[in-house]
C-alpha positions in Angstrom: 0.0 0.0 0.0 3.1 2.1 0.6 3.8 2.1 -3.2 0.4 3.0 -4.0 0.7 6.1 -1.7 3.8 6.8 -3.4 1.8 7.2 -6.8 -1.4 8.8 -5.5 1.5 11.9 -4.0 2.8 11.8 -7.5 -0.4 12.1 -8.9 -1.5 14.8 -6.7 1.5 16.7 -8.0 0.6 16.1 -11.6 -2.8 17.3 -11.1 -1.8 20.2 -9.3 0.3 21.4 -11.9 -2.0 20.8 -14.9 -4.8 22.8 -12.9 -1.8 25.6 -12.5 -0.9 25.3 -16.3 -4.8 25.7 -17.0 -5.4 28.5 -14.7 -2.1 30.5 -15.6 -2.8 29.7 -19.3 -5.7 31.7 -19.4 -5.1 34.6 -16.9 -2.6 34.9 -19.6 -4.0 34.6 -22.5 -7.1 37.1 -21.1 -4.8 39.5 -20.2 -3.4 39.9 -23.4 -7.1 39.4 -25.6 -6.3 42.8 -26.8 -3.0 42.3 -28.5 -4.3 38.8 -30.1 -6.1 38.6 -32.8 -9.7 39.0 -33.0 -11.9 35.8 -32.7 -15.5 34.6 -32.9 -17.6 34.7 -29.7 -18.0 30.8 -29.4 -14.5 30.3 -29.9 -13.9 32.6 -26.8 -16.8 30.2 -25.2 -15.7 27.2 -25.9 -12.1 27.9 -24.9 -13.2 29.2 -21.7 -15.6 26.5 -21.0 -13.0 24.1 -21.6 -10.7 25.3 -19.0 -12.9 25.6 -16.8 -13.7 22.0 -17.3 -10.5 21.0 -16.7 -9.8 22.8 -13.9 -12.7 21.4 -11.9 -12.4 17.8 -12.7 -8.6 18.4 -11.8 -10.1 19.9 -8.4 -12.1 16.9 -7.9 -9.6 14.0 -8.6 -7.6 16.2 -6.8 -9.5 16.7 -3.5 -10.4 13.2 -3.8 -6.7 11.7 -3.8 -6.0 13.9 -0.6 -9.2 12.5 1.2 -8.0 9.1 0.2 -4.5 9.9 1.5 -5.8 10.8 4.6 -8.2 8.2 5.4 -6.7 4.6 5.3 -10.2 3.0 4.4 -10.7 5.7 1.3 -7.4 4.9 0.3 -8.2 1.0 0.6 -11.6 1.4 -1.6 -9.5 3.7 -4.1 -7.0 1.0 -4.6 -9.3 -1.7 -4.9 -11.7 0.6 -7.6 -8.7 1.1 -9.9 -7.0 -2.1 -9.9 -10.1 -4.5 -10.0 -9.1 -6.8 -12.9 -12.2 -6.3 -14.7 -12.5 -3.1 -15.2 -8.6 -2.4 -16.1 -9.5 -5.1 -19.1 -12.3 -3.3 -19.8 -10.7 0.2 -20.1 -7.6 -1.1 -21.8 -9.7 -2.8 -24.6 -12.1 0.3 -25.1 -8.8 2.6 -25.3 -7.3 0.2 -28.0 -10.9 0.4 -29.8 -11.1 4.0 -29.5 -7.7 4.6 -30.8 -8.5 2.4 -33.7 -11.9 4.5 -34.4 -10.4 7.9 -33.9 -7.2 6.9 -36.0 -9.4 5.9 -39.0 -12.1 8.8 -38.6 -9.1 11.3 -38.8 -7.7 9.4 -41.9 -11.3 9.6 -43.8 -11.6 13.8 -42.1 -8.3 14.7 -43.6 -9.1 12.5 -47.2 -12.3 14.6 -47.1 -10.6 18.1 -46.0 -8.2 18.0 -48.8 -10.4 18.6 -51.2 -12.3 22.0 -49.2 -9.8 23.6 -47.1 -6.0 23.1 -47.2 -5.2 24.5 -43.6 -8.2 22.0 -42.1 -6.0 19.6 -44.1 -3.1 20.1 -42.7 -4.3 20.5 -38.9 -6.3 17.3 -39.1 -2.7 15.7 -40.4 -0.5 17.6 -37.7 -3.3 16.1 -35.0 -2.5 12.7 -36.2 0.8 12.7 -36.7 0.4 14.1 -32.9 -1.8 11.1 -32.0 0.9 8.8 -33.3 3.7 9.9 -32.0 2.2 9.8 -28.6 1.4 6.3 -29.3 4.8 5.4 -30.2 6.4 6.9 -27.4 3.9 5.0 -24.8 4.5 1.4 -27.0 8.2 2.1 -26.6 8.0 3.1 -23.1 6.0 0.1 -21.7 7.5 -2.6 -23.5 11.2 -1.2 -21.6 9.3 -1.2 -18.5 7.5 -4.7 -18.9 
């Protein structure tokens, strides 16, 4: 249980700094709306509704690690909810389906975007090349480590 205390500090650490990144990210970028350029409304929106999306579900996983650090029987029920067999199956076949799915939808999106719009083109490819880099990395990563 030790190491998994270990982790749950780590990860309190991570979250904490993506909420920071988040937060400072767009004190930032409202502070300096004025010397941007000028954008649509529901761009503004949706930007700003994102972050603040992030932000709170960081504030919950984050509250909810510290209440499971502090309380041995929280921390117990934790444990057991993330490393129940079934579900880890579970969420390691959907992720491999979803990849798959997303993978091929951005392949048919950028096929299609070529022929309207050649910076949707060329975002949609810079997004997958993204995606697959990340994937990559995490393939090469894990089989080291396992």
């Amino acid at each position: 249980m030790e190491k998994y205390k270990k982790l749950l500090s780590k990860r309190v650490v991570s979250l904490s700094v993506v909420i920071g990144v988040f937060v400072i990210l767009e004190v930032a970028l409202l502070t300096m709306r004025d010397k941007l350029p000028a954008m649509p409304d529901f761009i503004a929106g949706f930007q700003a509704g994102v972050v603040i999306g992030v932000v709170l579900c960081g504030v919950f996983l984050l509250v909810r690690t510290i209440l499971a650090l502090r309380n041995e029987e929280a921390l117990k029920k934790l444990y057991i909810k993330e490393h129940d067999e079934r579900s880890v199956y579970v969420q390691q076949k959907s992720g491999a389906l979803s990849f798959a799915i997303s993978t091929v939808g951005l392949l048919i999106a950028i096929i299609i975007s070529g022929y309207f719009n050649t910076v949707v083109f060329f975002t949609l490819l810079t997004a997958l090349a993204f995606i697959l880099l990340v994937r990559l990395a995490l393939k090469l990563y894990y089989r080291t480590k396992y």
